[in-house]
C-alpha positions in Angstrom: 37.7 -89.3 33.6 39.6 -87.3 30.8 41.4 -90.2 30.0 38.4 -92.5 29.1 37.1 -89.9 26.4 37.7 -90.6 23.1 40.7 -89.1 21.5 38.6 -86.6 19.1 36.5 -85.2 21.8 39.8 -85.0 24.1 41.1 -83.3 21.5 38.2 -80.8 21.4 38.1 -80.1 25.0 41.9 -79.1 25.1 42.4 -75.3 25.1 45.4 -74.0 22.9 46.8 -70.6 23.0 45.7 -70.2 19.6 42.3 -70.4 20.4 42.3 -68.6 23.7 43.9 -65.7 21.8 41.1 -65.5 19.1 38.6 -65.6 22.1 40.6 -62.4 23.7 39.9 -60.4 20.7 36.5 -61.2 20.1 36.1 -59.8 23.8 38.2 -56.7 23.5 36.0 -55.6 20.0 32.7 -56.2 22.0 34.2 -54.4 24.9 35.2 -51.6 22.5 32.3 -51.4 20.7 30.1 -51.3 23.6 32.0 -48.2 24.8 31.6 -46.1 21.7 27.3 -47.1 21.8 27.4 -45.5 25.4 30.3 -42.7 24.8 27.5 -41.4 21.5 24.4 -42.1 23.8 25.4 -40.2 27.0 23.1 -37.1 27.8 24.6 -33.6 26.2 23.5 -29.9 27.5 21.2 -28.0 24.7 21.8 -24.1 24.1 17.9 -23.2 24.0 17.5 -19.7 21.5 17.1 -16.0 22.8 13.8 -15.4 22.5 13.5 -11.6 21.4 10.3 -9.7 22.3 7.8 -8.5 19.6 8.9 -5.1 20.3 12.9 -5.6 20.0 12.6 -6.4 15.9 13.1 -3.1 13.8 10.2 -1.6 11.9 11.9 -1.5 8.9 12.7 -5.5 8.8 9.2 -6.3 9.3 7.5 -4.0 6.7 7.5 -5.1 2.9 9.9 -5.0 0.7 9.5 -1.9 -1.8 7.5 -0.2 0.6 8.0 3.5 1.3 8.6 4.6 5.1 6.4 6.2 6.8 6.1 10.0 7.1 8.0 10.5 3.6 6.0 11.7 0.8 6.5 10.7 -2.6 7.9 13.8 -3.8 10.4 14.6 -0.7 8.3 18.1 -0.5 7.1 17.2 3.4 4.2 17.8 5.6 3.3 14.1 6.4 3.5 13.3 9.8 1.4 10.4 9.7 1.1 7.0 8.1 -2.4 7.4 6.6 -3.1 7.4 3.1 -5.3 9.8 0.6 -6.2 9.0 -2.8 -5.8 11.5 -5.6 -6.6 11.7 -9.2 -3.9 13.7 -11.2 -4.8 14.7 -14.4 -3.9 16.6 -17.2 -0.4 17.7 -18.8 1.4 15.4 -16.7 3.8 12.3 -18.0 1.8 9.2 -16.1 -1.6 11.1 -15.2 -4.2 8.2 -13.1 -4.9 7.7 -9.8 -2.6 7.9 -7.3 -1.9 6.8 -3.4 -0.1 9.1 -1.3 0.8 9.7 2.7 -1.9 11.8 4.3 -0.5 14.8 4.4 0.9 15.6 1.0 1.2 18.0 -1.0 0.6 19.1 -4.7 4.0 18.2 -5.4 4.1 15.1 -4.5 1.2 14.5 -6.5 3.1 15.9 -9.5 6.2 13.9 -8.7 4.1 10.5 -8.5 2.5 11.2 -11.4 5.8 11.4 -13.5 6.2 15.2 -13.3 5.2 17.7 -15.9 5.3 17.8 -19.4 8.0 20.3 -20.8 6.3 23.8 -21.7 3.2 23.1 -19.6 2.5 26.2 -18.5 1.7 25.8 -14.3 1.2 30.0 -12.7 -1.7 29.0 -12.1 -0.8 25.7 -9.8 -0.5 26.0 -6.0 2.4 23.8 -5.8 2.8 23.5 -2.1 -1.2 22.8 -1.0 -2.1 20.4 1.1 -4.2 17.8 -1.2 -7.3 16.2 0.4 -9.1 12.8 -0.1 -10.5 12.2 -3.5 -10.1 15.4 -5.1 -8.5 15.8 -9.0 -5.3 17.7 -9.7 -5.5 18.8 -12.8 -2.1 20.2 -14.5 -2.7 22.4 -17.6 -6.1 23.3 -17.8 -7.4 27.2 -17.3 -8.2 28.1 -14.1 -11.9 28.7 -12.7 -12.8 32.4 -12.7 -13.2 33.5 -9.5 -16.5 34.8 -8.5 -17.7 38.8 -9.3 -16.6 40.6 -6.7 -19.1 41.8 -4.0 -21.8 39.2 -5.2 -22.6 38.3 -1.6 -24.7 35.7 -1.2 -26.5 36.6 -5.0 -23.0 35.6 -6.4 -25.3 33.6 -8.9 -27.5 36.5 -10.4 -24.4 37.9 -12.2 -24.4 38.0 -16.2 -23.4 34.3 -17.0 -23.3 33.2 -13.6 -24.3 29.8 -12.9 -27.5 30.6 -11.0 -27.4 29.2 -7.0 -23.4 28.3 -7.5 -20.9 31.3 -7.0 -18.8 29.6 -9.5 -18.4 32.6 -11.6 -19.5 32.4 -15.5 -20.0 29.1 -17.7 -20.8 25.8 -16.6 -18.8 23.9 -13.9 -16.5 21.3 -14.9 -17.6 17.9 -13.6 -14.0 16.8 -14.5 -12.0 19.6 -12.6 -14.4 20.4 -9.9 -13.7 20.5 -6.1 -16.1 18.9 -3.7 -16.1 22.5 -2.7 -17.2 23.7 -5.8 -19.6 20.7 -6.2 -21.3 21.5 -2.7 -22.2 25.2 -4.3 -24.1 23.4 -7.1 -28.4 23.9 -5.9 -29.1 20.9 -4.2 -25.5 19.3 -3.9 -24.6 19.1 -0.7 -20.6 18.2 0.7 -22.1 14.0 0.8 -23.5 14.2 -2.4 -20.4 16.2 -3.9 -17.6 13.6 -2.2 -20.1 11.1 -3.8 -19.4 12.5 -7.7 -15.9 13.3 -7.1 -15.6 9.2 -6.2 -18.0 8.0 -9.7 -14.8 10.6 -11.2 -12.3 8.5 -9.2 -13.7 5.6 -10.3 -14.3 5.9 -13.9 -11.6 7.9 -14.6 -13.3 11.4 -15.1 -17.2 12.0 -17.0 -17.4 11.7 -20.7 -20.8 13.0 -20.9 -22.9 15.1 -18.6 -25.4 12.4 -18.7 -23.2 10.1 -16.7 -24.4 12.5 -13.9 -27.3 10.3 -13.9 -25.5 7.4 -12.7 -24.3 8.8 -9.4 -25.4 7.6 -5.9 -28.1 10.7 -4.7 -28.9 11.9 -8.2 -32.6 11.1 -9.4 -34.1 12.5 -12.3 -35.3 15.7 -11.1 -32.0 16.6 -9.3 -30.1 15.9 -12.4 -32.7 17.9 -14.3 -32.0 20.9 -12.1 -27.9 20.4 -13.4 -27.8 19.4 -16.8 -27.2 23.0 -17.5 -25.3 24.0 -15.0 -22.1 21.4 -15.8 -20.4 20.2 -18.5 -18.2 17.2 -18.5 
């Protein structure tokens, strides 16, 4: 049958070692490649992450940065055991007087030491350095103290000469500006509400320039303010 083909196609048909030999490595490179595809395919084992409980991070990595730790006060004087906060309005002859946000707890040093310390010379006998401060009320640094009231007034501290009638305050009006909610509740008709209410119009506005800013506190009508125009002064 082979021999009746023509001679081109007979030719075609024969196999050479040449040929087969290309044909051998053709097949060894798909083999090859083949192998690497299934080598890089084959299934491989996954370390899954710890997980670490909500508990197990440290405090201090999840608060912000800058922010103080709890239970230290801002001047290192002590006394806060908690991480609450007060807000204080230190005044006077300090370097950076203004409001200022402290742990609950602190004292009136730590006030002073937020607020920049005080100015050389400033004469402070009169300061209680190591008081507790409470919510909203003014430090002031320099200014004269508050006379005390006369002694064995009673409940008629306000019918001494100069008194301020009603207050126990002792002579001359009170100071809107340095004034305690506790000396703001003795004013007639200020009660401990209405007194937090104008030590937080001082917060606010940064102390009274006039007495007739008074007017513009929550609890305050006309007649009430009437009754202490002359019993404060800014």
């Amino acid at each position: 049958m082979r021999e009746r083909l023509p001679l081109w196609l007979q030719d075609r048909c024969e196999m050479r070692p040449r040929a087969v030999a290309a044909v051998g490595v053709v097949l060894l490179a798909a083999v090859g490649f083949a192998g690497q595809q299934y080598w890089s395919a084959r299934p491989r084992a996954v370390t899954v992450p710890a997980v670490v409980a909500p508990g197990a991070v440290p405090a201090a990595a999840m608060a912000p940065a800058g922010a103080p730790a709890a239970g230290v006060g801002a001047g290192g004087a002590g006394g806060t055991g908690g991480t609450a906060r007060i807000v204080v309005d230190v005044s006077g002859k300090v370097r950076d007087p203004g409001v200022r946000r402290l742990p609950a707890g602190s004292r009136v040093e730590d006030a002073l030491a937020a607020a920049g310390g005080v100015r050389p010379g400033t004469d402070t006998t009169g300061l209680n350095r190591a008081r507790v401060l409470v919510d909203g009320e003014q430090v002031v640094v320099g200014a004269p103290a508050q006379p005390p009231p006369p002694a064995g007034a009673g409940g008629g501290a306000g019918s001494g000469p100069g008194a301020v009638p009603g207050s126990g305050l002792g002579p001359g009006p009170l100071s809107l500006g340095s004034a305690t909610v506790a000396q703001l509740d003795g004013l007639p008709g200020v009660g401990p509400v209405l007194a937090q209410h104008i030590v937080d119009f001082r917060t606010a506005r940064g102390g009274f320039r006039s007495v007739e800013e008074l007017r513009q506190v929550d609890g305050i009508g006309e007649r009430r303010f009437a009754d202490l125009r002359t019993l404060v002064r800014p």
